[in-house]
N, C-alpha and C positions, 0 to 999 in steps of 0.2 A: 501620553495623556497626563499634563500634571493633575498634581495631588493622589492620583492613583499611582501603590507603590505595585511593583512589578510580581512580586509575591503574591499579591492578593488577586491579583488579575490572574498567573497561572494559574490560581490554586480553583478557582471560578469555572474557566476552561479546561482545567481538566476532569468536572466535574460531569458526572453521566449526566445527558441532557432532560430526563425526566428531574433530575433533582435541581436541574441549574436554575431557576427561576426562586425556587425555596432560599439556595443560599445564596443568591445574590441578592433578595429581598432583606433578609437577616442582615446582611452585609450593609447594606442602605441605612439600614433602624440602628444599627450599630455606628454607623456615623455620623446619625443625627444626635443620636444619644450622646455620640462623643460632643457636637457643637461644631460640624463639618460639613455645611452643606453641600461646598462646592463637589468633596469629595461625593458625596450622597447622591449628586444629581449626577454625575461623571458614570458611577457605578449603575444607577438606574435606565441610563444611555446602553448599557450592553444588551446586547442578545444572544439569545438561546440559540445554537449550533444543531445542526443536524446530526445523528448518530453517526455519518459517516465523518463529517465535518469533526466532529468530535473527537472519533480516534486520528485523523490525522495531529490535530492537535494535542493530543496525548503524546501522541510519538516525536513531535517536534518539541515537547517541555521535558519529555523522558529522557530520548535519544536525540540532543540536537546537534549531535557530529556525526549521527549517520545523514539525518538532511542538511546537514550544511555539506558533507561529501554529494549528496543526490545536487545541490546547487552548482557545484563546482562541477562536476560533471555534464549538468544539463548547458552551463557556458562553453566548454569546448567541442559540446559536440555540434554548439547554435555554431560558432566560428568554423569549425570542419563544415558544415553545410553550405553554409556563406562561401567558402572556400572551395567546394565543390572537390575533395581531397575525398575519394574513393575508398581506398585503403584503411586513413583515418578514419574515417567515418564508419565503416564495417565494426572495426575494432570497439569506439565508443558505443556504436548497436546494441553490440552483443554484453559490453558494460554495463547499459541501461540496462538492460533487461536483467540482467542477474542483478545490479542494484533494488528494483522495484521488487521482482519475488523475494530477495528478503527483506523489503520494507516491508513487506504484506507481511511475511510469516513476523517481523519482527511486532508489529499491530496487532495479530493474532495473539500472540505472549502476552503483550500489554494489559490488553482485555481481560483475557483469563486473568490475570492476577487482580483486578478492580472487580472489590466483593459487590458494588450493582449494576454492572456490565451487563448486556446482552447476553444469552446463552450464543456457544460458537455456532450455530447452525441458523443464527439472526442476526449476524454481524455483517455489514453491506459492504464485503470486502470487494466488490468488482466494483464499486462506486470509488471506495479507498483508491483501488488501482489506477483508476482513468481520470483520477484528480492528480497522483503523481507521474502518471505521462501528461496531465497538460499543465506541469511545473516544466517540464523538458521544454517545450514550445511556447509557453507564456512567462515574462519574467514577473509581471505584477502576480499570478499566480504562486511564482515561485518564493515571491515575496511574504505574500501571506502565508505560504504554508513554515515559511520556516519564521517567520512571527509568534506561529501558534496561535491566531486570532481568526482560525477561519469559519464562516458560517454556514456555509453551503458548499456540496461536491463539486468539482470543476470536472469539464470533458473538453476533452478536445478530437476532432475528427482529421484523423492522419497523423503525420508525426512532421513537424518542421512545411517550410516553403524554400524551393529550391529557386534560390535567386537566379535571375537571369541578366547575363552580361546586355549592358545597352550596347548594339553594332548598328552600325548603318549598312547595309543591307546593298553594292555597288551592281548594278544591272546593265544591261548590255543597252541602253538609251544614256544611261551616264558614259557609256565607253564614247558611244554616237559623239555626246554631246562636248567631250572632253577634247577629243579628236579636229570636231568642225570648228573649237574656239579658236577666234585670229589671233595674229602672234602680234603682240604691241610693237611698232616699230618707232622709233626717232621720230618727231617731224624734223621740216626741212629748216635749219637754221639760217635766224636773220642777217640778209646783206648777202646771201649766196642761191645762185640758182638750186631749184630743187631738182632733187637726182633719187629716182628710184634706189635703193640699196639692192644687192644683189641678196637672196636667203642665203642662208648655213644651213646648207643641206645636213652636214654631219653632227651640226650641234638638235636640229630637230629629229632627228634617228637616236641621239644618248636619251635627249628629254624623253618619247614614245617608249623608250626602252626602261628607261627609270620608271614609267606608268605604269608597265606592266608589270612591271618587277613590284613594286609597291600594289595593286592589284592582285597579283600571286599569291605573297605573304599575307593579305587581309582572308583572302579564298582559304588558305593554309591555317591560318589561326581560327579562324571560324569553325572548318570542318576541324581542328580540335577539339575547340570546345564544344562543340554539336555531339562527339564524339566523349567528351564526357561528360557532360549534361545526358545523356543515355548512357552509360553508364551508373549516375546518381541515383536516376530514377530507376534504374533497376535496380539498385541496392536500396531504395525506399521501399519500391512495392516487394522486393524480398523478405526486408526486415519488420514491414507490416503483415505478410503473411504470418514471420515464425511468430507476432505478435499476437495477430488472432490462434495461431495453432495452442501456444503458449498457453494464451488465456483459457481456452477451451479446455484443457490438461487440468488448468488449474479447478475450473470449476467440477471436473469431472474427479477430482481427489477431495473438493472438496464434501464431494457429494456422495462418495466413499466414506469419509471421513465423517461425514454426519451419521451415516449409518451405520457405524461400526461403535461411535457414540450412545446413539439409542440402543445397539444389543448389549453395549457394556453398562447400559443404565437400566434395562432389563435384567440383566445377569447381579445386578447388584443389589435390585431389588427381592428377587428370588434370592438368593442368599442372606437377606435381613430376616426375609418370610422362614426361610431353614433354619437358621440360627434362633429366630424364636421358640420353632415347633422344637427345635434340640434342648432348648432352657425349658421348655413345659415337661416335655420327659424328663427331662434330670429330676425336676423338681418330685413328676409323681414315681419316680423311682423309688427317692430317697422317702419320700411319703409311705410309699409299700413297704420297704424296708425297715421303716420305723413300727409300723404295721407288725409286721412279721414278727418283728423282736416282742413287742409287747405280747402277740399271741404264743410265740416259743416261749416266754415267760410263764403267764397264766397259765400255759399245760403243762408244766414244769409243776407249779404250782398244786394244779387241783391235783395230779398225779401221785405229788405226795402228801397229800390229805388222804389220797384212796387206801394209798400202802400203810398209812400211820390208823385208817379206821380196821384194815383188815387186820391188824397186828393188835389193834385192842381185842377185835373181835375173837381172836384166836388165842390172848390170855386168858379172856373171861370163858373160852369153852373148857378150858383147861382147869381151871379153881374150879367149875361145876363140877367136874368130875373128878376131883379128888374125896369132896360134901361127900360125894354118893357114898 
């Protein structure tokens, strides 16, 4: 998009979608102020992203060599499929799949570290997830996600389309029909009587034999690849199995994980509440204590006032009786 520089635009998208309208507004007035309008109308053309939309795009402006690897990956395994390569394709499955759990968990980090991010236990990471399997299957998808400019979750149902070889299909009415077709012969040339030609018995026995033979080989190659075409599809719906097993794992740690959250956010709140009640006693300790002191004082005090009046007391009985 000219006039828009590349900075300004991540910095927009990476911004948590409740604020994104704020500073892309700011951003507008900022460049009319500057005397930009082309730039001002370009910027007011953007739109707000979905929270899921969002972290992908977080992780595509954070980490864009882990989705430029998720790209590159998602190309060899569209050509392993295309190719109908069994083994390959196993291999990139199980690829994919450890690449996406740690895009997830990598998306997770991201968050957490963005001071107004969702709390983790409201981050729409299975939305996350089935936008980066239909990066694997869609390349416009996969386009946008590694742009960083996406605005909504992608889904995709399955994984890939197992292409299928065009054959023509040879049936026992083409063998009919191949069989009854007449054999071109010579006409009879001019200025000479016509003369029936005798067949080639042995040259029409090679031709029928080459037809079968050619027949054979198509029957042959067919049920191979009939043979691996079941195959592929059996390593699809396998690898969509571990995919729902996966996902289900994941959501069921996640949901572990949420609650182990909330008792550690419990637990931490009880221990602010304890930590107070401990600063309240210290405080009326040192208050008692202060207490004490001044009362050990004061009877210190009158105590020896007592012993200083009975010592008067006990001079002046003393002078009396001497008078006597």
């Amino acid at each position: 998009m000219p006039g828009l520089s590349a900075e300004l635009v991540q910095q927009l998208y990476r911004t948590p979608p409740d604020r994104f309208v704020a500073a892309r507004d700011a951003a507008v007035a900022e460049a009319r102020r500057a005397g930009d309008p082309t730039t001002a109308r370009q910027l007011a053309r953007l739109r707000r992203p979905t929270v899921a939309a969002w972290l992908v795009n977080l992780l595509a402006i954070r980490r864009p060599e882990l989705v430029a690897d998720l790209v590159q990956l998602a190309d060899a395994l569209r050509v392993a499929q295309r190719e109908l390569r069994g083994p390959r394709l196993r291999e990139l499955s199980a690829q994919r799949r450890a690449v996406i759990g740690a895009l997830v968990a990598e998306v997770r980090k991201l968050a957490a570290a963005e001071p107004d991010a969702p709390p983790a236990n409201r981050l729409p990471l299975a939305e996350v997830e089935e936008t980066l399997n239909a990066a694997f299957s869609d390349v416009e998808v996969a386009e946008q996600v590694r742009a960083g400019r996406l605005l909504r979750a992608a889904s995709y149902a399955g994984f890939g389309e197992v292409p299928r070889p065009q054959l023509r299909l040879v049936t026992g009415d083409d063998e009919e029909r191949e069989a009854e077709r007449p054999v071109r012969r010579p006409g009879p040339q001019r200025g000479r009587p016509e003369e029936t030609p005798r067949p080639d018995r042995a040259a029409e026995r090679a031709e029928q034999a080459a037809q079968r033979a050619a027949r054979a080989e198509r029957a042959r190659q067919r049920r191979a690849l009939d043979r691996e075409l079941a195959k592929a599809q059996a390593d699809q719906e396998r690898a969509e199995a571990e995919l729902t097993e996966a996902t289900g794992q994941e959501r069921d740690g996640a949901a572990v994980l949420d609650g182990l959250e909330a008792e550690l956010a419990e637990l931490e709140r009880r221990r602010a509440v304890a930590e107070q009640d401990l600063s309240r006693a210290k405080l009326a300790r040192r208050a008692a204590e202060r207490a004490v002191t001044v009362a050990r004082r004061r009877a210190g005090e009158v105590e020896a006032a007592v012993e200083a009046l009975a010592a008067e007391e006990g001079n002046a009985d003393a002078g009396g009786g001497a008078a006597d």
